[in-house]
BALOBA-1460 file (C-alpha; in Angstrom, 3 decimals):
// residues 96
<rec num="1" residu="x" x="12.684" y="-20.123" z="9.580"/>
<rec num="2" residu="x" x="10.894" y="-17.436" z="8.072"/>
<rec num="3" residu="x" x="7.175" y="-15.768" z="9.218"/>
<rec num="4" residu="x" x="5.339" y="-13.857" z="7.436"/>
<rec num="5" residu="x" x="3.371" y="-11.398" z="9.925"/>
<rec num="6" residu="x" x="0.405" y="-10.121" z="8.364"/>
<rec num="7" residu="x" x="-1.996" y="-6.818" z="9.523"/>
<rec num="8" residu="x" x="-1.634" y="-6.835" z="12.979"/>
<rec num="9" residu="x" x="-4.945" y="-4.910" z="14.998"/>
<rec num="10" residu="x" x="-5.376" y="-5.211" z="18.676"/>
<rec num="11" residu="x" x="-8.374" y="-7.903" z="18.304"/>
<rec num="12" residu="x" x="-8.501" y="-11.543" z="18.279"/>
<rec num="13" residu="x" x="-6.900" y="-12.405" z="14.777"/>
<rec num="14" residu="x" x="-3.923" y="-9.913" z="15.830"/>
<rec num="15" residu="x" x="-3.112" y="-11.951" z="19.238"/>
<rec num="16" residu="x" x="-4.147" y="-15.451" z="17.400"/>
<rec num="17" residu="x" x="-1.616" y="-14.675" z="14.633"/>
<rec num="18" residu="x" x="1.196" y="-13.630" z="17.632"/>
<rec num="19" residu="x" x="-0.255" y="-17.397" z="19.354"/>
<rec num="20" residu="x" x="0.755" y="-18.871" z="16.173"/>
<rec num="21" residu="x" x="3.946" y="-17.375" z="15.848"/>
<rec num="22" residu="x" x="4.747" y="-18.631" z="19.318"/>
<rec num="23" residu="x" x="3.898" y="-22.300" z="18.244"/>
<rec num="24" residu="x" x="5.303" y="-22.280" z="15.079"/>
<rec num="25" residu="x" x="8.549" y="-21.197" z="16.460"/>
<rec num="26" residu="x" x="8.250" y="-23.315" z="20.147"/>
<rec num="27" residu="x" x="10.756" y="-26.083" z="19.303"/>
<rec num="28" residu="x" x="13.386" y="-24.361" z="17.669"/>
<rec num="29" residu="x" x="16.604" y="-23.968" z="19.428"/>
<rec num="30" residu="x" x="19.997" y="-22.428" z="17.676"/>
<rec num="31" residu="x" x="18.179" y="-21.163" z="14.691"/>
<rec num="32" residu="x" x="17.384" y="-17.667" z="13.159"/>
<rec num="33" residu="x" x="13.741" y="-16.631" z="12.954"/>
<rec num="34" residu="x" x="12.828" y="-13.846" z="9.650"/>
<rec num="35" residu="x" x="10.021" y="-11.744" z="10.597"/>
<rec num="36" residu="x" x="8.839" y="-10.853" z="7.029"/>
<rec num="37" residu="x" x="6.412" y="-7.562" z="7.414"/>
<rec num="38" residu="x" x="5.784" y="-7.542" z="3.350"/>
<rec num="39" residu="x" x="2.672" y="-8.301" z="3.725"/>
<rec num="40" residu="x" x="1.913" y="-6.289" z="6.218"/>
<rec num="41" residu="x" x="0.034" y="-3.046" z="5.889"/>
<rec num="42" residu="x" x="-0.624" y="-2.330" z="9.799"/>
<rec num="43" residu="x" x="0.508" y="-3.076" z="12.793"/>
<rec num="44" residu="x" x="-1.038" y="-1.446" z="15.854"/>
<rec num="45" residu="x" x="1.847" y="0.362" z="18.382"/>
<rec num="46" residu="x" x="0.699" y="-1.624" z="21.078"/>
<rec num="47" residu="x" x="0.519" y="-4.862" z="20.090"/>
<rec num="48" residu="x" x="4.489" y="-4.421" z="19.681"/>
<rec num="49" residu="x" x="4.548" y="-5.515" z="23.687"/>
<rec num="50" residu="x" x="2.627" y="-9.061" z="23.136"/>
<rec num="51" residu="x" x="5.158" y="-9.548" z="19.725"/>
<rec num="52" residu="x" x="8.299" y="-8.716" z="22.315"/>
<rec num="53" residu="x" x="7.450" y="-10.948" z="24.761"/>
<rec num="54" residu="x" x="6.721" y="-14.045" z="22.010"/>
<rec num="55" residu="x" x="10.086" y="-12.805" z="20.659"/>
<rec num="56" residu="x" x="11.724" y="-13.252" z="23.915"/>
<rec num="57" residu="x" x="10.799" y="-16.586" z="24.241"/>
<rec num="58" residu="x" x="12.267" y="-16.949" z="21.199"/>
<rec num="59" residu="x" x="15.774" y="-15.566" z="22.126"/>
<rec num="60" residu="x" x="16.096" y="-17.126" z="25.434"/>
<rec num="61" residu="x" x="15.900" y="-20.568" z="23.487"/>
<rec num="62" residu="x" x="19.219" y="-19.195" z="22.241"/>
<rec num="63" residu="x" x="17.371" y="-18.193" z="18.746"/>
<rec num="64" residu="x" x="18.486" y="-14.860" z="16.169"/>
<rec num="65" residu="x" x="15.485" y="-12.798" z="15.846"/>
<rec num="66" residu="x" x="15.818" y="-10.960" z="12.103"/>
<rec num="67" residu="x" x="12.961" y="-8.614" z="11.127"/>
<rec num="68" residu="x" x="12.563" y="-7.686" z="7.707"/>
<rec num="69" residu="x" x="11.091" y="-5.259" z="5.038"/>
<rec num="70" residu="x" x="8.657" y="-3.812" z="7.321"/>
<rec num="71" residu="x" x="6.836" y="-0.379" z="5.501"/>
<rec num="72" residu="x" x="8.021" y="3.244" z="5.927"/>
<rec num="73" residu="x" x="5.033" y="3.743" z="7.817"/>
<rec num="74" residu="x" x="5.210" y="0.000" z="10.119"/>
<rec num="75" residu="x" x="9.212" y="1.034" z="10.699"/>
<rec num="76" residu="x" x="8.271" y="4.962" z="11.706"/>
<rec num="77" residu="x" x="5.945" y="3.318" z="14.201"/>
<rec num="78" residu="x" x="8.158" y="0.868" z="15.657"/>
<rec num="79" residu="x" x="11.583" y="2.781" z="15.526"/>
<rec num="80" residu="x" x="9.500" y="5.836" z="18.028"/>
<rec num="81" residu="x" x="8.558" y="3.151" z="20.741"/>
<rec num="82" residu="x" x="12.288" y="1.735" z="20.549"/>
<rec num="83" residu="x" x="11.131" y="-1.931" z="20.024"/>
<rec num="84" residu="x" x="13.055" y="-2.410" z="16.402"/>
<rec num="85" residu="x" x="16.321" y="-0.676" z="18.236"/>
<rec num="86" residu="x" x="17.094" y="-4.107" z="18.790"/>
<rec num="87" residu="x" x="16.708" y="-5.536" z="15.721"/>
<rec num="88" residu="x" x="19.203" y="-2.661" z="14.153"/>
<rec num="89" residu="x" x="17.059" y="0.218" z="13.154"/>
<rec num="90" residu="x" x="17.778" y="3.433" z="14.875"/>
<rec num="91" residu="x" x="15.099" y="4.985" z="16.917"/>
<rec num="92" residu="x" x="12.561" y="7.928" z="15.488"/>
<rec num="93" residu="x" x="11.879" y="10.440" z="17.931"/>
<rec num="94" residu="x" x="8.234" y="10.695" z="19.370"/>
<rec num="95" residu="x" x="6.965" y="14.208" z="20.118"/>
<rec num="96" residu="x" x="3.787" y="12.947" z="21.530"/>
């Protein structure tokens, strides 16, 4: 199954959209889930932590996790906290 994750903000819409990404992907079992980030021209750094734990769920309901085409900008963020080390993309260094 593919989702398409759109501009992520710590606010309501950003942890209703994770909510929905959690029931859309509740029943699967043995399947790959594509996190599309094309559409998506900001995610905040912190809401990565809500997005692992949904994705979690995922994997422990022996699920594939695949992100893909997230921005220069969404990937630099990302890659410094670690969280798409996982998902193959090396880690950025983060001076601050």
């Amino acid at each position: 199954m593919k989702y398409s994750i759109r501009e992520t903000r710590t606010d309501r819409a950003g942890f209703n959209q994770l909510a929905r990404l959690h029931i859309a992907t509740k029943d699967l079992c043995f399947d790959t889930v594509e996190l599309d980030f094309s559409l998506c021209p900001w995610f905040d750094a912190n809401m990565a932590a809500p997005l692992g734990a949904v994705l979690a769920r995922i994997t422990d309901e022996v699920n594939d996790v695949r992100v893909l085409t997230p921005s220069p900008g969404i990937q630099k963020v990302l890659s410094k906290n670690a969280f798409l080390k996982q998902y193959q993309f090396d880690p950025v260094p983060d001076n601050y």
